[in-house]
C-alpha positions, 0 to 999 in steps of 0.5 A: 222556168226550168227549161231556162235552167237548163239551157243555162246550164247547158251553156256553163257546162259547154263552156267549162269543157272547152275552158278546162280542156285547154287549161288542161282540167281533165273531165272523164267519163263523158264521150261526145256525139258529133252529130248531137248538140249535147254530150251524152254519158259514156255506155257501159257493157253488160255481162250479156254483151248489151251496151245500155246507159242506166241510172248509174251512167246518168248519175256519172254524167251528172256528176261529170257535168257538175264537176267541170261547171265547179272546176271551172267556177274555181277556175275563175275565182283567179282570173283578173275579171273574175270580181266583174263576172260576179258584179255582173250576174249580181246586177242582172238577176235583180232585173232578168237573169234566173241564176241567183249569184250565190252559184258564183260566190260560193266556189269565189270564197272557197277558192280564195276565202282572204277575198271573203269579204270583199266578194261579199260587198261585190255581190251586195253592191252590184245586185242593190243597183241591179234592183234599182235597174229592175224598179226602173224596169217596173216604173218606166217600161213595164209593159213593154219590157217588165211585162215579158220578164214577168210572163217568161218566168210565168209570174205574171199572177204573181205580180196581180197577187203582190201589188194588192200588199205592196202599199201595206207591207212593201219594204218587208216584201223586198226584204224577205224576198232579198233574203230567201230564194223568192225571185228577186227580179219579181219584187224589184220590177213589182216595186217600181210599177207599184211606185213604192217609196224609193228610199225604203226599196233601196234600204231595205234591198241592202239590207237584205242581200247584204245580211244574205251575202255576208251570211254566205261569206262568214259561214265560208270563211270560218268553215271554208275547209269543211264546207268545201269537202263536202261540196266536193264529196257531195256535189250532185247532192248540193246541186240538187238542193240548189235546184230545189231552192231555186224551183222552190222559190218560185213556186212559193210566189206562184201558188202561195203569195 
């Protein structure tokens, strides 16, 4: 899971440097190895004359990294498929992507709150139907493909823990799982294999990431100002409890449920 993480973002931040270089964003701090696949911090010299990178030039980096990935999110926000980029990752991470779309809605409202809303409805539309895809995955292919989604993200216990609830409790297991950082894609693929009532798995998965997205949206809308100053003055800081919500997540569905 977190190798996948990483590798995703990685790739966000290898593409946001060559996008914001030529739209002219700045990213300093930061020198690239030619010989190395990944960019590595700028080394400081000591009074002794060492060149050593510590916790403070990791720290910058971090900080770099993270600001041109949030750069370029902004970025995006005004480009003309942006709403298709945010219905795109809505759709998959209810079926098989691990980045939740909350990574894209945010800097979307805050670039352009107007569009709050709207971006909002974008996001709860798209991952419904990425869920119907997801119990389509579980009802039709699960073991050919349902499976090895489950076993990449080391959720495969999980899914044998859940099955023996679903019957009693499962339109509160989608719901709960729409609304808090549980993988969504283990629920969507765990409803179909488990033939869970289609009509109360649609309800309650619009239901729920409907409440979680306009949640985002209303909060972003009314406190847009402040909660983009202290994104921006606490970047790695809100990186950091993404990381953990994200991680967090998964760990509840393997060692608690």
């Amino acid at each position: 899971m977190l190798s996948i993480c990483a590798n995703t973002l990685r790739y966000l931040y290898h593409r946001s440097r060559r996008i914001n270089t030529k739209h002219g964003i700045a990213n300093s701090g930061i020198v690239h190895d030619k010989n190395s696949s990944f960019y590595q911090p700028q080394m400081l010299p000591r009074p002794n004359g060492q060149i050593i990178g510590d916790a403070t030039d990791i720290s910058r980096y971090l900080r770099t990294m993270l600001q041109a990935i949030y750069d370029w999110t902004l970025a995006l926000a005004t480009h003309r498929h942006a709403k298709w980029a945010l219905a795109s990752v809505s759709f998959a991470e209810s079926s098989f992507f691990p980045i939740p779309p909350d990574i894209m809605l945010i800097p979307m409202i805050l670039a352009e709150r107007a569009k709050a809303w709207t971006l909002a409805f974008i996001s709860t539309f798209s991952s419904t139907f990425g869920g119907l895809a997801g119990y389509a995955i579980g009802l039709f292919l699960f073991d050919t493909v349902g499976g090895a989604i489950l076993s990449t993200y080391g959720l495969h216990d999980a899914f044998s823990n859940l099955t023996r609830q679903y019957h009693e409790y499962g339109a509160w297991i989608v719901f709960i799982a729409g609304i808090t950082p549980i993988p969504y894609k283990l629920i969507t693929i765990t409803s179909g294999a488990v033939s869970l009532d289609i009509a109360v798995f649609m309800v309650a998965s619009l239901l729920s990431r409907g409440l979680r997205f306009f949640a985002i949206a209303g909060l972003l809308y009314w406190l847009g100002p402040t909660v983009r100053s202290f994104i921006e003055r606490r970047l790695t800081l809100v990186f950091m409890i993404f990381i953990i919500s994200l991680v967090g997540g998964f760990l509840i569905i393997k060692y608690v449920i």
